[in-house]
C-alpha positions in Angstrom: 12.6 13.6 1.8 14.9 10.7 2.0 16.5 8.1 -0.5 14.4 5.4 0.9 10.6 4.7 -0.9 8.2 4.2 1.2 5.6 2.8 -0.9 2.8 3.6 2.1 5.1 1.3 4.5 6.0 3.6 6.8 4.9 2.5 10.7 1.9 4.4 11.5 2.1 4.0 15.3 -1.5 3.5 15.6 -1.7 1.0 18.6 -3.7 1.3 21.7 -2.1 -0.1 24.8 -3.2 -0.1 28.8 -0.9 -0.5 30.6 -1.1 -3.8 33.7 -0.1 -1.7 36.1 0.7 1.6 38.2 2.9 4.0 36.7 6.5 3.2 38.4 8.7 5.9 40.3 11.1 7.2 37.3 14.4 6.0 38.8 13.0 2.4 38.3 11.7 3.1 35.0 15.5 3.7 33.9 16.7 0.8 36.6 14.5 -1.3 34.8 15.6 -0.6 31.3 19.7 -1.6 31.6 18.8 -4.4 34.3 15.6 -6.5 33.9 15.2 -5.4 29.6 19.1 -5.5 29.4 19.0 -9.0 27.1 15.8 -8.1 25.0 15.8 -4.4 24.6 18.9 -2.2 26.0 21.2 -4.8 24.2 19.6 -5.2 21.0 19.6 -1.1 21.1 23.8 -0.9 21.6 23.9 -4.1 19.1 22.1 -2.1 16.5 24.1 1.0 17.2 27.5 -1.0 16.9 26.4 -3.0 13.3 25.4 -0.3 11.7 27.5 2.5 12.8 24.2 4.9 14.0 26.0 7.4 16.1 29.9 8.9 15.7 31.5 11.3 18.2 29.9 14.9 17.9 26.9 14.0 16.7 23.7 16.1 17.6 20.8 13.6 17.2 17.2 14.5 16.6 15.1 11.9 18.7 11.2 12.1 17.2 9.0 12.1 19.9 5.3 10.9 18.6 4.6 10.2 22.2 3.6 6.3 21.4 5.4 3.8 22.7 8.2 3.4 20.6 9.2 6.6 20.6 9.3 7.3 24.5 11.3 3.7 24.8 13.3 5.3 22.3 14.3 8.6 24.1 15.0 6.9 27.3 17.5 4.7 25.8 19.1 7.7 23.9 19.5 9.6 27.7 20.9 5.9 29.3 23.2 6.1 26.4 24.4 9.3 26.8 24.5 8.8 30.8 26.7 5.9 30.7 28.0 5.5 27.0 31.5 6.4 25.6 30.5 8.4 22.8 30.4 12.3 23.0 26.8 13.2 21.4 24.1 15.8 21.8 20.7 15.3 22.0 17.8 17.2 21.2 13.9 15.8 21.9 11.6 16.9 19.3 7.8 16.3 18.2 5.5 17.8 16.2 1.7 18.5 17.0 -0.1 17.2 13.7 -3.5 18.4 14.8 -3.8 16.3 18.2 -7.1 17.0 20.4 -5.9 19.0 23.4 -6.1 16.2 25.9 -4.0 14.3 23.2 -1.5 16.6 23.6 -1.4 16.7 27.4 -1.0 12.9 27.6 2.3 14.0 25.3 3.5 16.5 27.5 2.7 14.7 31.0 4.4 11.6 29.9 7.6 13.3 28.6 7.4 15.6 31.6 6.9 12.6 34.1 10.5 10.3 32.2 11.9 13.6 32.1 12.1 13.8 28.8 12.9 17.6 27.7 11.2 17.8 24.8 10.4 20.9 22.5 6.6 20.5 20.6 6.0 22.3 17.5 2.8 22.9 16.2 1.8 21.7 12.7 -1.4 21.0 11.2 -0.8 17.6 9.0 -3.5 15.4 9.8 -6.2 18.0 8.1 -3.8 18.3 5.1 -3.0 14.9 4.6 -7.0 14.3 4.7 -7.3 16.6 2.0 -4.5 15.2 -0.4 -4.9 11.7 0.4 -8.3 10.8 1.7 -8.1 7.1 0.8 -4.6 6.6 2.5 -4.1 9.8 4.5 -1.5 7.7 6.6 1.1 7.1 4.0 0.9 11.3 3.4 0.9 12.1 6.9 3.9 9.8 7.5 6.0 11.9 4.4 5.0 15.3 5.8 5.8 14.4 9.1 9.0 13.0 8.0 10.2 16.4 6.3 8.7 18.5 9.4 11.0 16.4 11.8 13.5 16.6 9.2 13.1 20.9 8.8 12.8 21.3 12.5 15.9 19.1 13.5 18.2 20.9 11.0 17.1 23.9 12.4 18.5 23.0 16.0 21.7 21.8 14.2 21.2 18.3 14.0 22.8 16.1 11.7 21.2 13.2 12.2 17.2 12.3 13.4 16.5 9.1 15.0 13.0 7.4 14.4 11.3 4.5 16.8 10.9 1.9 14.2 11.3 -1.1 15.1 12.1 -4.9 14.2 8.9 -5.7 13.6 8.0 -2.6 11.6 11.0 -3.8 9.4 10.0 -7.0 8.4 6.5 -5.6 7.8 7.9 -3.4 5.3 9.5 -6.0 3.8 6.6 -8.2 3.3 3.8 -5.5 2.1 6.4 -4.3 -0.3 6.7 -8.0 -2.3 2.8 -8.6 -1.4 1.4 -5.3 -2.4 4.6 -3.8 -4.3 6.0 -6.5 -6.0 9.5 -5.7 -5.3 11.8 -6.7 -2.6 13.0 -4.0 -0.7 13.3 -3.8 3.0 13.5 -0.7 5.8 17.2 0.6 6.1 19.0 0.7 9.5 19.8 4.5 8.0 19.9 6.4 5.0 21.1 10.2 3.7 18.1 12.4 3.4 18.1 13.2 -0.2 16.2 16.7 0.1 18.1 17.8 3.4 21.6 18.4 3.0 24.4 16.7 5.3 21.3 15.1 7.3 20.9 11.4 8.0 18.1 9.4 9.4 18.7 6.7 12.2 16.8 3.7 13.4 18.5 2.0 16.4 15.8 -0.1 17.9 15.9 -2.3 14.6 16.6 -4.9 16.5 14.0 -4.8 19.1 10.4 -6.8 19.3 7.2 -5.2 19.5 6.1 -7.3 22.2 9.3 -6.5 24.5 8.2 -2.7 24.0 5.1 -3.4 24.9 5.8 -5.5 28.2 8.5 -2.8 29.0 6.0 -0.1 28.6 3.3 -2.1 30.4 4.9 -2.6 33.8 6.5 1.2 33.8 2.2 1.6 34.3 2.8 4.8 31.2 0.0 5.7 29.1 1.3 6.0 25.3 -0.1 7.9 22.9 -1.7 6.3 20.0 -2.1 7.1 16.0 -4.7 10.0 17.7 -5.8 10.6 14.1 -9.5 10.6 13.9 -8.6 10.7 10.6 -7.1 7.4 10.0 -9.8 6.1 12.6 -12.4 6.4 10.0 -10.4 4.7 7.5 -10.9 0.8 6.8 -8.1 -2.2 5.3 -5.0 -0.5 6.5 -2.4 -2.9 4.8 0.3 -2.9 7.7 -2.4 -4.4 10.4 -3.3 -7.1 7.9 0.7 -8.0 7.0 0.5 -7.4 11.3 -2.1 -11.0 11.2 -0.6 -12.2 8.7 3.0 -12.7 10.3 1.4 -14.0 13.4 0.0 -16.5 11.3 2.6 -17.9 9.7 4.4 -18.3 13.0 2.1 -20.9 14.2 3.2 -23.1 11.5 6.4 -21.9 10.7 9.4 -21.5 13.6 11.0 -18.1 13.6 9.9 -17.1 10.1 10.0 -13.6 11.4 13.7 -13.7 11.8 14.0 -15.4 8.5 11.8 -12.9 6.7 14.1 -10.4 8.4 17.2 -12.1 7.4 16.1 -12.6 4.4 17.2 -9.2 3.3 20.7 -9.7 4.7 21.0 -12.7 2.8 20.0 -11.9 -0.8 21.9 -14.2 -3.5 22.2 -12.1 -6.7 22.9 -15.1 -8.6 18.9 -16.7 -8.0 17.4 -13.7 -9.0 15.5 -12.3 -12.2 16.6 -8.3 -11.9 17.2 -5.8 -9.7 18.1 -2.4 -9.6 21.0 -0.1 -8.2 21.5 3.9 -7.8 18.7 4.2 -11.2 19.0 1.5 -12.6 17.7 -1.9 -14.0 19.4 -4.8 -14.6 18.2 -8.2 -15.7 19.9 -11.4 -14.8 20.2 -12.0 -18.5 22.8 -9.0 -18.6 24.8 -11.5 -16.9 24.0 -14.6 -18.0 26.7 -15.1 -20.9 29.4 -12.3 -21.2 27.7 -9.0 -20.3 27.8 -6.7 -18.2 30.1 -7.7 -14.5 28.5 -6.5 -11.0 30.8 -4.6 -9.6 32.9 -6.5 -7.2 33.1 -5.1 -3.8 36.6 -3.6 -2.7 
């Protein structure tokens, strides 16, 4: 799959959301997204593309379309970008079909048909096989299988890199269930090399983007996401991510912006208040520094 652990973190994309009002004409759908969501989402989207170097000149970029929220935002900011951007890129729209009830996968094709979205659906039965091999967590399976799917599919249209929806909120999510339930620190990566796929690379540009600005954006468009549409999962009870979800939302009645800190948190680690950590392998304890052992490598 990829170089990055997921540890069951991975963003399930299991929200429902109605939207407030009547779906919009599409022209002020994409209006909307450069002039009234410039500052909070079409901003943070070139911002996040800029830090972390996401796209170079002749890239061909798998979007994943899972039809939710995120992921349609996520397309129509790709085809802004490419209308009125200055890098040369290709695009290609793709999402797979887990096992979705048919009218599931009509809402999928009407939405993407009504943004004008050309995307290409491929059929795939996860959601019965990650039942079967995961029962207690079948999310955290059907999050890896989808991931090499997306991964198999994009190659073959000649993509070198795949873009995913996640989000700033699904990254400081991660961050906290893996010290709460993993007890490590480790945080979701802006991108990362797929390990198992060769010259491929996974993208996240709406790292810097809040939930809630996704979902105001997609609520006054008036479209009907998609959501988890795993009957599945439905049946399952205590999915960790919904309780870190609370949690978060708790502490930021008492505590101003500690979702930015917990997020900067990883930007901001100091390796000399630390008790170990580990690089490409392997393990290293602060007492292999503490008199005259081993010397962290000193950045160039």
């Amino acid at each position: 799959m990829d170089n990055e652990n997921q540890n069951g973190v991975s963003g399930s994309g299991c929200e429902i959301l109605i939207p407030f009002n009547e779906r919009k004409p599409i022209r002020e759908i994409e209006r909307n997204l450069i002039k009234k969501y410039r500052k909070k989402i079409w901003s943070k989207f070139i911002k996040a593309i800029k830090d972390y170097e996401l796209i170079s000149p002749g890239d061909k970029i798998g979007v994943a379309i899972s039809g939710g929220k995120d992921s349609l935002l996520m397309a129509k900011l790709f085809q802004e970008l490419k209308r009125h951007g200055q890098i040369e890129f290709e695009l290609e729209f793709i999402a797979l079909d887990p096992g979705y009830h048919e009218d599931i996968r009509k809402l999928l094709v009407e939405n993407c048909e009504y943004l004008e979205i050309p995307v290409k659906i491929f059929d795939a039965g996860i959601f019965q096989v990650a039942d079967k091999i995961a029962s207690d967590y079948p999310c955290y399976m059907c999050a890896r299988m989808r991931r090499g799917a997306l991964y198999s599919r994009a190659q073959e249209l000649g993509c070198n890199k795949i873009s995913l929806g996640h989000h700033f909120n699904d990254v400081i999510e991660t961050t906290m269930l893996n010290v709460l339930y993993s007890g490590n620190f480790k945080t979701m990566l802006p991108k990362l090399k797929a390990s198992n796929f060769e010259n491929m690379e996974l993208i996240r540009p709406m790292y810097y983007i809040e939930e809630t600005d996704i979902q105001k954006f997609i609520q006054s468009s008036g479209i009907w996401p998609l959501n988890c549409a795993c009957m599945v999962a439905a049946k399952k009870i205590g999915n960790k991510r919904f309780e870190i979800k609370d949690l978060i939302e708790d502490f930021k009645q008492n505590f101003k912006n500690v979702d930015k800190s917990i997020f900067r948190a990883a930007q901001n680690v100091n390796m000399d208040g630390i008790l170990g950590f580990e690089k490409s392998g392997e393990k290293y304890s602060f007492l292999d520094f503490y008199d005259e052992g081993l010397e962290i490598p000193k950045r160039d």
